[in-house]
TIPA-610294 format. One record per atom (N, C-alpha, C): x, y, z; residue in one letter. Coordinates in pm, whole numbers, plus 32768, in hexadecimal, padded with zeros to 4 digits. Each point is the difference from the previous one (the first is absolute). Example, Ala and Ser with C-alpha at 12.3 -4.5 7.8 and 13.67 -1.06 7.14 Angstrom:
residues 2
85277DC7830CA;7FA780778000A;805A80788000A;7FDD80697FB8S;805280778006S;7FB3806D8049S;
***
This chain:
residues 319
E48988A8885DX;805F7F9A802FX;80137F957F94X;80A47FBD8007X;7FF17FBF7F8CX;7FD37F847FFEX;7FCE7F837FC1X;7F877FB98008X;80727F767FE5X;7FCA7F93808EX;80527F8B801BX;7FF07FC37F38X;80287F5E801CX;7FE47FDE7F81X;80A77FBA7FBAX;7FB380217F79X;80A17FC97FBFX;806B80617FF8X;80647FEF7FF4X;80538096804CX;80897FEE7F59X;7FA0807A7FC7X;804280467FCAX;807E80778036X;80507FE27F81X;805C809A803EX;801080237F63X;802E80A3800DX;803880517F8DX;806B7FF17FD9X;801580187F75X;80B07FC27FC4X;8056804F8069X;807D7FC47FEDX;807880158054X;8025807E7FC7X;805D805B8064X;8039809A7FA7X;80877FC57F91X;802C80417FE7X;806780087FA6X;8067806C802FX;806F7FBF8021X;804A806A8080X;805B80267FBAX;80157FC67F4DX;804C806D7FA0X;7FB780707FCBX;7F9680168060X;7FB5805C7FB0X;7FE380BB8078X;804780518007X;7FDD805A8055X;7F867FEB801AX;7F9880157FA5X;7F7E8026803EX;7FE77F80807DX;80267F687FF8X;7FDD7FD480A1X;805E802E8057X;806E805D800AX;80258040807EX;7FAD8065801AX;7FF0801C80A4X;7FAE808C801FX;806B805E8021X;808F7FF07FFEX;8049801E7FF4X;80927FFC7FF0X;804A80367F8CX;80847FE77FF1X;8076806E7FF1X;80727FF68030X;802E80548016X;801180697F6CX;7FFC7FC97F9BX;7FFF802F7F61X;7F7880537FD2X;7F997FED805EX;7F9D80407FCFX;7FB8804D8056X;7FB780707FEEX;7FB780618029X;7F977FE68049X;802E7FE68089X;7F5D7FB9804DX;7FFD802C8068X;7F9F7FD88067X;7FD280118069X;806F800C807CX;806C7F997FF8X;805E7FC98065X;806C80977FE5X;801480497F98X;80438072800EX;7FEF80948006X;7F6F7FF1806FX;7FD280978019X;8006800480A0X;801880618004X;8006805880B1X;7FCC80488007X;7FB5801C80B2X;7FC280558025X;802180987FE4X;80537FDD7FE4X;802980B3800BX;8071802D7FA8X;804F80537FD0X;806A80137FBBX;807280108047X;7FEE80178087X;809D7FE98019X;80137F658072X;7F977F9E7FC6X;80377F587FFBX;80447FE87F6FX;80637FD68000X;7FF07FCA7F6AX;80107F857FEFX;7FCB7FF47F64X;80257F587FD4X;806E7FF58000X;80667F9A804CX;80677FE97FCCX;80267F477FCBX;7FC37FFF7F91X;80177F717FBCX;805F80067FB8X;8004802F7FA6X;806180257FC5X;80C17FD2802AX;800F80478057X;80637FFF803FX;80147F928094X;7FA87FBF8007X;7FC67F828074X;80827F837FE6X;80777FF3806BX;80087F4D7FDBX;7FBB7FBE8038X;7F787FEE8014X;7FB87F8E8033X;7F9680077FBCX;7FBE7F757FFAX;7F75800C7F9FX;7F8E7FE18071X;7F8D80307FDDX;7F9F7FCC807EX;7F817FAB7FAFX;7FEE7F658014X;7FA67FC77FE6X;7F5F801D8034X;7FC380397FCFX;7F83801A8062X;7F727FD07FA4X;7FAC7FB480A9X;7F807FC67FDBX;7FAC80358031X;7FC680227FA7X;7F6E803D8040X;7F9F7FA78025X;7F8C8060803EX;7FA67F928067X;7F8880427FCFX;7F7D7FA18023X;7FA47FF27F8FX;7FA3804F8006X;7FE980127F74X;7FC180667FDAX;7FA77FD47F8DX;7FEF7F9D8013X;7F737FAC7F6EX;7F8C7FEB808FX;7F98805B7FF8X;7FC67FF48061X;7F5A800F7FCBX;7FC9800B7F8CX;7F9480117FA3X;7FF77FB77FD3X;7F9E7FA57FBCX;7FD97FDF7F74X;7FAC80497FB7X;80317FFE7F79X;7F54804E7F7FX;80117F8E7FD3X;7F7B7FF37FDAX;7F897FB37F76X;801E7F69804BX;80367FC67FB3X;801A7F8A8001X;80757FAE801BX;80858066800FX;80747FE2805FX;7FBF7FD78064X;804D7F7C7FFEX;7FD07FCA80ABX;80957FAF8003X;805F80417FEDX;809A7FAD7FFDX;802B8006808DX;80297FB08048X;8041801C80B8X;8083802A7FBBX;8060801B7F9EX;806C80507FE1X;7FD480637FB0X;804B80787FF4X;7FFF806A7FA0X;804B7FD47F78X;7FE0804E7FB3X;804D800F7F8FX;804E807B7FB7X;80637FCC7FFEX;807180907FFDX;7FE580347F82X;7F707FFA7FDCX;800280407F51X;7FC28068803FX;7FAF7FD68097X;7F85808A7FE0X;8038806C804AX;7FE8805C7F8FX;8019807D8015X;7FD78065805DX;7F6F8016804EX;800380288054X;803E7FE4809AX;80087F657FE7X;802D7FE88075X;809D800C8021X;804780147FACX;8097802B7FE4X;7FEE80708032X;7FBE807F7FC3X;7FED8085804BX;7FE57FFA8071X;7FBE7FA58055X;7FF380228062X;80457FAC8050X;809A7FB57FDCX;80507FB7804DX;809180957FE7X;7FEA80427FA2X;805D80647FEEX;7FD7807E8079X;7F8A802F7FCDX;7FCF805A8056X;80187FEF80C4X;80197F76802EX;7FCC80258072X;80B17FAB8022X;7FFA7F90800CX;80477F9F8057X;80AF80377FC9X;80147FF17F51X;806880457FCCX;802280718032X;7FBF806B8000X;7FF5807B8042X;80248037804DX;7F937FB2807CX;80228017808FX;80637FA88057X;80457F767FBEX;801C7F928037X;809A7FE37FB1X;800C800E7F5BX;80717FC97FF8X;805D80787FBFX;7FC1808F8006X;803480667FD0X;807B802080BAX;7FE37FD08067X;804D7FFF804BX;80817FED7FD2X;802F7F977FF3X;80717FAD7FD5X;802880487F82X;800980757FC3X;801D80257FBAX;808C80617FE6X;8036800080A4X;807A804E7FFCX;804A7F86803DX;7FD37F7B8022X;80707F81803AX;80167FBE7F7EX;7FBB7FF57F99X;802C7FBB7F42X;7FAB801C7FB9X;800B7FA77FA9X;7FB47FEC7F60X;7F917FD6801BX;7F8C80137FF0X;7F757FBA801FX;7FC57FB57FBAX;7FDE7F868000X;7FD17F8D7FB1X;7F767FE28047X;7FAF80047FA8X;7F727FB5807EX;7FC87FBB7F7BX;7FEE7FB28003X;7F857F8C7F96X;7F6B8021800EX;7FD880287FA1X;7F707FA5800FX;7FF37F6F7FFBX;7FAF7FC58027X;7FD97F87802DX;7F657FE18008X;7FDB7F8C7FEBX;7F737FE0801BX;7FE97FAC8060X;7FF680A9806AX;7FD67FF58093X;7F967FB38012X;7FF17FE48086X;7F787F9F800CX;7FA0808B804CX;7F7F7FCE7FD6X;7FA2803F803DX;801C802F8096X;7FBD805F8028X;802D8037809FX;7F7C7FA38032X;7F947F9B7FCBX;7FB67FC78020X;80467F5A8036X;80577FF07FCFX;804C7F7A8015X;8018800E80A0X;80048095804FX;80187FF9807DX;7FBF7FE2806EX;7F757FCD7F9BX;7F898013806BX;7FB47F7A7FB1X;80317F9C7F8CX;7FA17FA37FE5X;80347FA78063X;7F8D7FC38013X;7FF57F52804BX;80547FA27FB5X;801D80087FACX;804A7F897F8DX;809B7FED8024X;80197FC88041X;80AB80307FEEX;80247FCE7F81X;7FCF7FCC7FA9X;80507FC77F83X;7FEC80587FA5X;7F7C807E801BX;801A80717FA0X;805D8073802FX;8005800D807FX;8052804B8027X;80A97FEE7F98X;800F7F588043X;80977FC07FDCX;7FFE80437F67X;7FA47FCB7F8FX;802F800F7F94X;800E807F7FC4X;7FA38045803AX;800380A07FC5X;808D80368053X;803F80008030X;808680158052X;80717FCB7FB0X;7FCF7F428018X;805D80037FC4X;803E80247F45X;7F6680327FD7X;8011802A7F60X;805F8098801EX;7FD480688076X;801B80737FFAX;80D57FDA7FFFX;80187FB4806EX;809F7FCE7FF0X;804D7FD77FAEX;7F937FB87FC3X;806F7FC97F61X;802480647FC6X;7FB0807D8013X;802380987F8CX;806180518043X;7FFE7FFA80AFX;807D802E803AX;80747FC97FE7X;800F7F8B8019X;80787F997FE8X;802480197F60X;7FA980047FA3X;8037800B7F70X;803A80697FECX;7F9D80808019X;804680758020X;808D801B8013X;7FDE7FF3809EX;80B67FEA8023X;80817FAF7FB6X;7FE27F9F7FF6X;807E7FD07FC5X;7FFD80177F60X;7F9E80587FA7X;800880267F99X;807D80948013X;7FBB80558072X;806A805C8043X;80877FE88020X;7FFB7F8D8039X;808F7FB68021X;8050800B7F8AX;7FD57FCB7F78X;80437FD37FB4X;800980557F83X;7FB480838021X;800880567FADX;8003809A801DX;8002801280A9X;803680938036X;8041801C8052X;80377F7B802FX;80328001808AX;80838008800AX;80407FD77FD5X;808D800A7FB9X;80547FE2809AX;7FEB7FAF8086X;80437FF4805DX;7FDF80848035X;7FC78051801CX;7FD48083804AX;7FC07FC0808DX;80128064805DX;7FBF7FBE807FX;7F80802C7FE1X;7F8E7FE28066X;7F727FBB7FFBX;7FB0802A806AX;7F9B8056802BX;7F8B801A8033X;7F867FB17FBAX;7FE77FB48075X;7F867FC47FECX;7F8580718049X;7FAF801F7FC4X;7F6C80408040X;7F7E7FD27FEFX;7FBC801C801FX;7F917FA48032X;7F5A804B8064X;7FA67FDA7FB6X;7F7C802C8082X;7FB97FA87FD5X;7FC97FC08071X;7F877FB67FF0X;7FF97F8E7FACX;7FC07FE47FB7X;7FFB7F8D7F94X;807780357FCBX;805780347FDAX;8083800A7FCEX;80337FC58056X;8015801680A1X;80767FC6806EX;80157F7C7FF8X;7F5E7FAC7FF2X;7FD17F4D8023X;807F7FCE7F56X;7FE680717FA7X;80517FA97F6FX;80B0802F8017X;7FF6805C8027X;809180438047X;804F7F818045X;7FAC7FD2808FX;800A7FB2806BX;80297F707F75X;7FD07FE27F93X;80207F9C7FEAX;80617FEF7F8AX;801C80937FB2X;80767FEC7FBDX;806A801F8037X;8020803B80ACX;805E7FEF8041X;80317FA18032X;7FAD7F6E8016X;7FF87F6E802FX;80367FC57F49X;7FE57FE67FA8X;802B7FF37F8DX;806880277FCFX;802E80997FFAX;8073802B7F85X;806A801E8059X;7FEE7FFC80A1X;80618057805AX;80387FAE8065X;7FC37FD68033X;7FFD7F7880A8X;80607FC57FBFX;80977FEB8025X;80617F8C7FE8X;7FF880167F85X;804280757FCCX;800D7FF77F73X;804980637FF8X;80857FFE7F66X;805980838014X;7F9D80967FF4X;7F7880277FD0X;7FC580417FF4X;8009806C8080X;801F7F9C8070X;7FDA803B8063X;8059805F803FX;806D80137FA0X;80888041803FX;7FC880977FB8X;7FBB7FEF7FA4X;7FCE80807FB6X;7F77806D8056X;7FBD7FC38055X;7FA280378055X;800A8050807FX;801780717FB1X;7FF280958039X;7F797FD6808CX;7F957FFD7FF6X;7F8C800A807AX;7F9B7FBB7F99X;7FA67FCA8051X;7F62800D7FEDX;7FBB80038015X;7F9F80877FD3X;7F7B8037805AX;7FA17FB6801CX;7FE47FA18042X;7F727FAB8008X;7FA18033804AX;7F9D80717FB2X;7F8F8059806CX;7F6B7FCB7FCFX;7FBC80308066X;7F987FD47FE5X;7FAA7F698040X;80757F9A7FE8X;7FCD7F788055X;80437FB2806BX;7FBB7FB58023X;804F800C809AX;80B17F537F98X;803F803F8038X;80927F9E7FFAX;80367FD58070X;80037F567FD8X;803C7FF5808CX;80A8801C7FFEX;80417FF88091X;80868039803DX;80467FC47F9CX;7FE57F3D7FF1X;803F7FD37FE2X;7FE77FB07F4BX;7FC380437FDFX;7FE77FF77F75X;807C7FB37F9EX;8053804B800EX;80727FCA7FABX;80997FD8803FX;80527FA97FE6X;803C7FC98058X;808980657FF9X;8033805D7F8EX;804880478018X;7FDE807D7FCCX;7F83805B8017X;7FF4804D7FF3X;7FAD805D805CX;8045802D8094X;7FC8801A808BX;7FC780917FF5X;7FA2801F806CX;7FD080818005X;806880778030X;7FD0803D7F91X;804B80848010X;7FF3804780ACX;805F801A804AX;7FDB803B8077X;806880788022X;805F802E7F70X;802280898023X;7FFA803F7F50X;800A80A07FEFX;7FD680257FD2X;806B7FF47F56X;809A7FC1801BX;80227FF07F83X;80257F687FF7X;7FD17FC38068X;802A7F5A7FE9X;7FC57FDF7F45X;803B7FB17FE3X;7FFE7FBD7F93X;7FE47F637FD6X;7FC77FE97F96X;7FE67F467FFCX;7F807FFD8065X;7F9F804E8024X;7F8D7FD6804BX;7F7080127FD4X;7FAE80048021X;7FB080517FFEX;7F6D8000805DX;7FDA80947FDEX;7F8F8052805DX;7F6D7FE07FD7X;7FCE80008080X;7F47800C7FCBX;7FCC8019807FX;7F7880517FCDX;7F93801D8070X;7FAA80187FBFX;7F8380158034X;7F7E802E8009X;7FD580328078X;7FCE80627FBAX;7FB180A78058X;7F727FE4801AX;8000803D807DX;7F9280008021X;7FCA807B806CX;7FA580228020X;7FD9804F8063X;8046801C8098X;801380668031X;803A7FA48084X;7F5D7FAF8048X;7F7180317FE8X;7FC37FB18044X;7FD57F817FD2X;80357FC57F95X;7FDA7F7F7FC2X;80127FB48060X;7F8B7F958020X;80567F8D8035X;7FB57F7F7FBCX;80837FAE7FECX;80117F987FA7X;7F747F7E8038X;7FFB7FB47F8FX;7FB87FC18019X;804B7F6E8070X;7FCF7FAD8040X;80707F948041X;803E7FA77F9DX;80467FD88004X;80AA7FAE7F7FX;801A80537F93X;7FDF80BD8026X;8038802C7F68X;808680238035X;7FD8801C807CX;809780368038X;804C7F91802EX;806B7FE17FBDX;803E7F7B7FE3X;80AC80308012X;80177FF48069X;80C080208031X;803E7FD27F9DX;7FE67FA47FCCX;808F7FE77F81X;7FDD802A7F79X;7FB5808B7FFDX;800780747F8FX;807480368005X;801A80277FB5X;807080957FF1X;7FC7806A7FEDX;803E80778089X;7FE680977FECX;804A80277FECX;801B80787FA2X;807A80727FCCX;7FC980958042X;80138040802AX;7FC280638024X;804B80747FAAX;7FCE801C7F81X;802C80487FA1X;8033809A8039X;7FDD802B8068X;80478084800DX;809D7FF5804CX;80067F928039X;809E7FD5805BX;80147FA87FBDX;7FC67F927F9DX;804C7FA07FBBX;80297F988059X;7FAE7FCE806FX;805B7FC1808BX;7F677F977FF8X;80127F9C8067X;7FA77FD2803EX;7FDC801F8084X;802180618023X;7FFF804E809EX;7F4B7FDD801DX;7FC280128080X;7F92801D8005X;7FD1808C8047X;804C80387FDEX;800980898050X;7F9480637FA6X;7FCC80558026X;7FCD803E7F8CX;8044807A7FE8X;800A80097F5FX;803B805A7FBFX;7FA380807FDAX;8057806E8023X;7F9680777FF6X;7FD480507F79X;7FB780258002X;7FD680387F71X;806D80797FA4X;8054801E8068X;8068802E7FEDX;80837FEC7F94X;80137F4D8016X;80477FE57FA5X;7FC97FC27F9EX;7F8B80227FACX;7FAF7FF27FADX;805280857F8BX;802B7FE87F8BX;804880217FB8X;7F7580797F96X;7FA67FA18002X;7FB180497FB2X;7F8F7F587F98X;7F518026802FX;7FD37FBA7FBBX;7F97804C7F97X;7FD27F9B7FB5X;7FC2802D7F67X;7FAD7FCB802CX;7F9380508009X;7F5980007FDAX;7FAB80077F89X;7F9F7FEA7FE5X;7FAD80017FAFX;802B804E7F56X;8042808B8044X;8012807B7F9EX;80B07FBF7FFCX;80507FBF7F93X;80377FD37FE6X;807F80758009X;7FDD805D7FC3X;8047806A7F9CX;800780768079X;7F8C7FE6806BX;80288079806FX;807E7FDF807AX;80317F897FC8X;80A17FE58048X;7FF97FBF807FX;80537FD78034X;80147FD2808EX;7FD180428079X;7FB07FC68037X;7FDF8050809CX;80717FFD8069X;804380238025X;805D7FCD805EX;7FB07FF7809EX;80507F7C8045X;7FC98011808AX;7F4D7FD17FE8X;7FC87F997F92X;7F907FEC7FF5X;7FCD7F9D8072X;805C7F898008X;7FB17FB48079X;809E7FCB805BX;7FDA7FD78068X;80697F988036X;7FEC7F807FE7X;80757FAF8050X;7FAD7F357FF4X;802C7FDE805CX;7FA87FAA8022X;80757F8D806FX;7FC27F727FE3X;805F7FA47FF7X;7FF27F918015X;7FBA7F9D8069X;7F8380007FFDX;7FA77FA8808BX;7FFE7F787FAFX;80447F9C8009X;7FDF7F4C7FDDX;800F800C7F52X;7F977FD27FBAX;7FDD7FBA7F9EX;801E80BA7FA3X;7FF38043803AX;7FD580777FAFX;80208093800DX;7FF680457F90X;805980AF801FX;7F9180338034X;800C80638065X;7F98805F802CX;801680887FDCX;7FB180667FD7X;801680857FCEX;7FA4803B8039X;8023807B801BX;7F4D80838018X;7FD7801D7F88X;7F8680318007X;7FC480247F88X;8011804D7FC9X;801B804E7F92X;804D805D7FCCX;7FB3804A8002X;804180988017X;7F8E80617FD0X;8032805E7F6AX;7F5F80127FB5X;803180327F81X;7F84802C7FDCX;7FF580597FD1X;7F77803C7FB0X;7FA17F977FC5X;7F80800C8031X;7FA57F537FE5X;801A7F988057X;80637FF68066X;802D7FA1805BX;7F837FC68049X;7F77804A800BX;7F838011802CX;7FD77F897FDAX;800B7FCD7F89X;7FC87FA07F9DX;80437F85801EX;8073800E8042X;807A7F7D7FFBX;7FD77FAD8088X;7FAF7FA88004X;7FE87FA88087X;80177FA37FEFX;80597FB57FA1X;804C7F8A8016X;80607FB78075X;7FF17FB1800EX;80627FC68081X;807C7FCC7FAEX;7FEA7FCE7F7FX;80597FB87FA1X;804B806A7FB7X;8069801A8041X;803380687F64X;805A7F7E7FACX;7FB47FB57FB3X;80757FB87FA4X;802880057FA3X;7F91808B7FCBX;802380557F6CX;806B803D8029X;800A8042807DX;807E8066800EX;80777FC0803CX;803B7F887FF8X;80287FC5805DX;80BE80347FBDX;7FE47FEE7F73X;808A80B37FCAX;801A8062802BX;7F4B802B7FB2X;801B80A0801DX;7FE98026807EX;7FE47FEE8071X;802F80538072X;80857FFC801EX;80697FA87FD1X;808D8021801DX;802A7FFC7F67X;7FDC802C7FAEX;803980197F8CX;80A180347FEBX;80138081802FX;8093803E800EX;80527FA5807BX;7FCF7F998039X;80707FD2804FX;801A7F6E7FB1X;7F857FCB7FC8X;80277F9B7F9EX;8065802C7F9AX;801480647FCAX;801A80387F89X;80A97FE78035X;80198081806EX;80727FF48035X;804E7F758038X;7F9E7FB08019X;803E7F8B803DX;803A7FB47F5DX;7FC57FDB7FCDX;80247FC07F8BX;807B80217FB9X;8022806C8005X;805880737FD5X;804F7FBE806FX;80267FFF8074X;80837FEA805FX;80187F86800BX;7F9D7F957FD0X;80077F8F7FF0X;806D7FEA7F8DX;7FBF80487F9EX;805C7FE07F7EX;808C803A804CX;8041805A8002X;805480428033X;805B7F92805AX;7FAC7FDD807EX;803A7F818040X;80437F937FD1X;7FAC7FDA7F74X;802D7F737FAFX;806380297FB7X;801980667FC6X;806880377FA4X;80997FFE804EX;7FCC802B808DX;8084801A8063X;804A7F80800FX;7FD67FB48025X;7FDE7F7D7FF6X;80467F9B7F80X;800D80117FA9X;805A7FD67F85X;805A80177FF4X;
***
């Protein structure tokens, strides 16, 4: 764990430099592989670009790192923000645009659990200054007026949630915003003053979030909090009906490359939170989590994929 004290951080990235993107649409990465060969990448040919933040993954220290941010030099830990979250999380969005994701110097996944709120604040707010720079380095050097997917999990959504309040809220920016995925943390209804929850499946200018969970989870008392926002990723609605495993398009498990399961779980919307069954899959034996918030993508992977895609489609109609 990283150690209270005087609070260092690591130099800032350099966002003229590929190597701090984890991915760009110009280069050979993570964000342009598919499960299978007959998904394909389509960036290339994309009018929309998709901004995407990943969620944290600086979760170790060696030797004598004791930094509450990462540093976008180190190299293993890049591999393993490529390997998993890129991968499984922003290689979605890869047939709705161009894929842009930053590295950044995330804050520790320990900031979620210190007593300090002022280490929490600063390691956050160091991880945002690199989103915010990011982006409007993008703005001003790929964006060219193209419409805009914002995406987002977890510690990505909370910096998401705040460069949508900054670059978008009452601003012409905002005429450019295709959707944005806010998964992973809870959002409230009313977050932003003109940018409402998505509650059909090609509305436009909104955006979606949930978190998965077991259907037998039950919440602790004030997590389940009515003025969250639920998306229920397989209907795209706020219905509370439950949706059957049926219209589950197809999710990605563990084995990346063995393709979409179709029909993997259902959801329904109970309060504060998504409910799913437990999936079944070879090793499923091993899976006794109540929290799926690693999978909170990939069990609707192919309906995220598709939604983003009709979204864009929607906004285009639309001009």
């Amino acid at each position: 764990m990283p150690q209270d004290g005087r609070f260092s951080v690591p130099p800032p990235p350099d966002y003229t430099l590929a190597a701090h993107w984890a991915a760009l649409p110009t280069t050979d990465d993570y964000a342009d592989r598919t499960p299978t060969d007959s998904i394909q990448d389509r960036q290339h040919a994309a009018p929309a670009d998709v901004f995407f933040i990943h969620p944290t993954i600086y979760t170790k220290t060696r030797g004598t790192n004791r930094l509450w941010n990462a540093d976008v030099r180190d190299a293993d830990l890049n591999g393993a923000v490529d390997r998993s979250t890129i991968l499984n999380q922003a290689s979605i969005f890869n047939a709705a645009g161009k894929v842009y994701a930053p590295r950044y110097r995330q804050a520790h996944l320990e900031v979620f659990y210190a007593s300090g709120a002022s280490v929490k604040d600063r390691a956050l707010d160091t991880a945002y200054t690199d989103v915010r720079a990011s982006f409007d380095h993008y703005l001003n050097y790929y964006n060219h007026g193209r419409p805009i997917i914002i995406a987002a999990h977890s510690q990505g959504t909370l910096h998401a949630e705040r460069l949508l309040k900054e670059r978008f809220v009452g601003k012409p920016l905002r005429r450019q915003l295709v959707a944005a995925y806010l998964v992973g943390m809870p959002i409230e209804k009313t977050a932003f003053t003109d940018i409402p929850v998505c509650n059909d499946p090609r509305r436009t200018g909104c955006f979606v979030s949930w978190r998965t969970f077991r259907d037998d989870y039950t919440p602790d008392p004030g997590r389940d909090d009515p003025s969250v926002a639920v998306v229920n990723p397989l209907t795209w609605t706020t219905d509370p009906g439950r949706a059957p495993d049926s219209l589950n398009l197809g999710g990605v498990l563990y084995n990346y490359d063995a393709g979409p399961v179709p029909g993997l779980v259902g959801a329904e919307i109970r309060g504060a939170f998504l409910y799913t069954n437990k999936p079944r899959f070879f090793g499923d034996i091993f899976f006794r989590s109540q929290n799926f918030h690693v999978a909170d993508y990939n069990f609707f992977w192919m309906n995220v994929r598709r939604n983003a895609r009709s979204r864009v489609q929607s906004f285009l109609r639309k001009q």
